[in-house]
C-alpha positions, -999 to 999 in steps of 0.1 A, spaced: 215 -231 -205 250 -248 -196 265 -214 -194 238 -211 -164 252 -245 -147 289 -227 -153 284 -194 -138 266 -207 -107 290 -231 -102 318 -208 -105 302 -192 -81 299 -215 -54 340 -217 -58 347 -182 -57 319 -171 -26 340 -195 -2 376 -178 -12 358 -145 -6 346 -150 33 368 -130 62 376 -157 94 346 -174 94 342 -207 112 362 -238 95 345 -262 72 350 -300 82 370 -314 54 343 -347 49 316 -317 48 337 -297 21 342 -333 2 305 -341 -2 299 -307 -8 326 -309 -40 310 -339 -47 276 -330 -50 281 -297 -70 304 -317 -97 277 -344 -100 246 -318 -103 268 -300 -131 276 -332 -149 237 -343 -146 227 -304 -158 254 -304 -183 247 -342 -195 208 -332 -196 206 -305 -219 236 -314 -238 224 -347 -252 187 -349 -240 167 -313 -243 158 -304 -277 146 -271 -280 124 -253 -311 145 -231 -333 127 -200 -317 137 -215 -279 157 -181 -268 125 -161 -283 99 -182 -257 79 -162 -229 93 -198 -210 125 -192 -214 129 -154 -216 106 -155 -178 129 -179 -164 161 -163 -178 152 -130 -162 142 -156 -127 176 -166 -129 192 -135 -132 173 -117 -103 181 -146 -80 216 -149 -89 223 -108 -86 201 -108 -49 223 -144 -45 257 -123 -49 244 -89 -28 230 -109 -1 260 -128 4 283 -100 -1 258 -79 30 267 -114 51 305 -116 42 307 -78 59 286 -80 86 315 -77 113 345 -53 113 377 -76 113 382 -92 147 345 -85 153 325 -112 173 291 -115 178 258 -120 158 244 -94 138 212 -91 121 215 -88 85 202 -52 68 196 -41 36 186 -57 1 162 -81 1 171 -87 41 145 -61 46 117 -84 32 135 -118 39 152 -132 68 170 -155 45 178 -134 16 208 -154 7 183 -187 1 154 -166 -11 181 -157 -45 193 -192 -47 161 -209 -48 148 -180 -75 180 -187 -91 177 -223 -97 134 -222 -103 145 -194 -131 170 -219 -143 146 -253 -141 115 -228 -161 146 -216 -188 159 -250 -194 123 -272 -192 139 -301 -178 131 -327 -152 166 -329 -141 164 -289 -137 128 -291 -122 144 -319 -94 174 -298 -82 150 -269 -78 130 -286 -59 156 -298 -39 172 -268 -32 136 -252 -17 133 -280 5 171 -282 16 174 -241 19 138 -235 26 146 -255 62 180 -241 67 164 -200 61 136 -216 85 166 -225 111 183 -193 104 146 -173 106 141 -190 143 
């Protein structure tokens, strides 16, 4: 399960890197952004690294093998939803613009939709309460914000 923590992680540092002229992040925002990812991977990391134990058929349970395959859905519609966002506009290209395609066809908020599969796949693969709690708050943290966006 810590390779899960990596990759998403590694995600959020390469998705920013990735996005054409798109409005600048205040630095104190970026901070406690940095802040917060670094502590939830330390706390994910920390769990099941010293806490979780896990029968020797673990990899084998419907548990883990349902929220394996959660995770890896939400993290590829995660990834193709943000890549449909990151080329909304041509270059120099103003303007809102109604995301198409992928799950935007079922989903306003197709970006949040993955995450929050993402990290539910993640807290059912990893049966932990510290997994369980940052699920949860990522539904009610993106849930609002894809309500904002929605509106």
């Amino acid at each position: 399960c810590n390779i899960f923590s990596f990759l998403v992680h590694c995600r959020a540092l390469i998705f920013p890197l990735l996005i054409r002229e798109g409005k600048p992040t205040p630095f104190f925002t970026f901070v406690l952004a940095l802040l917060f990812c670094v502590y939830n991977g330390y706390l994910q990391g920390r769990s099941l690294s010293n806490y979780a134990k896990y029968p020797s058929g673990w990899l084998k349970d419907p548990c883990f093998i349902t929220g394996f395959i959660g995770w890896l859905i939400g993290m590829a519609i995660n990834i193709h939803s943000d890549h449909i966002l990151r080329n909304l506009r041509k270059p120099g290209e103003t303007g809102y613009k109604i995301p198409r395609g992928g799950m935007f066809e079922y989903v306003s908020g197709a970006n949040f939709f993955g995450e929050i599969l993402e990290w539910f796949g993640f807290a059912l693969a990893c049966c932990t309460i510290e997994s369980l709690a940052f699920a949860l708050c990522t539904l009610f943290i993106l849930g609002s914000r894809a309500k904002q966006h929605h509106q």
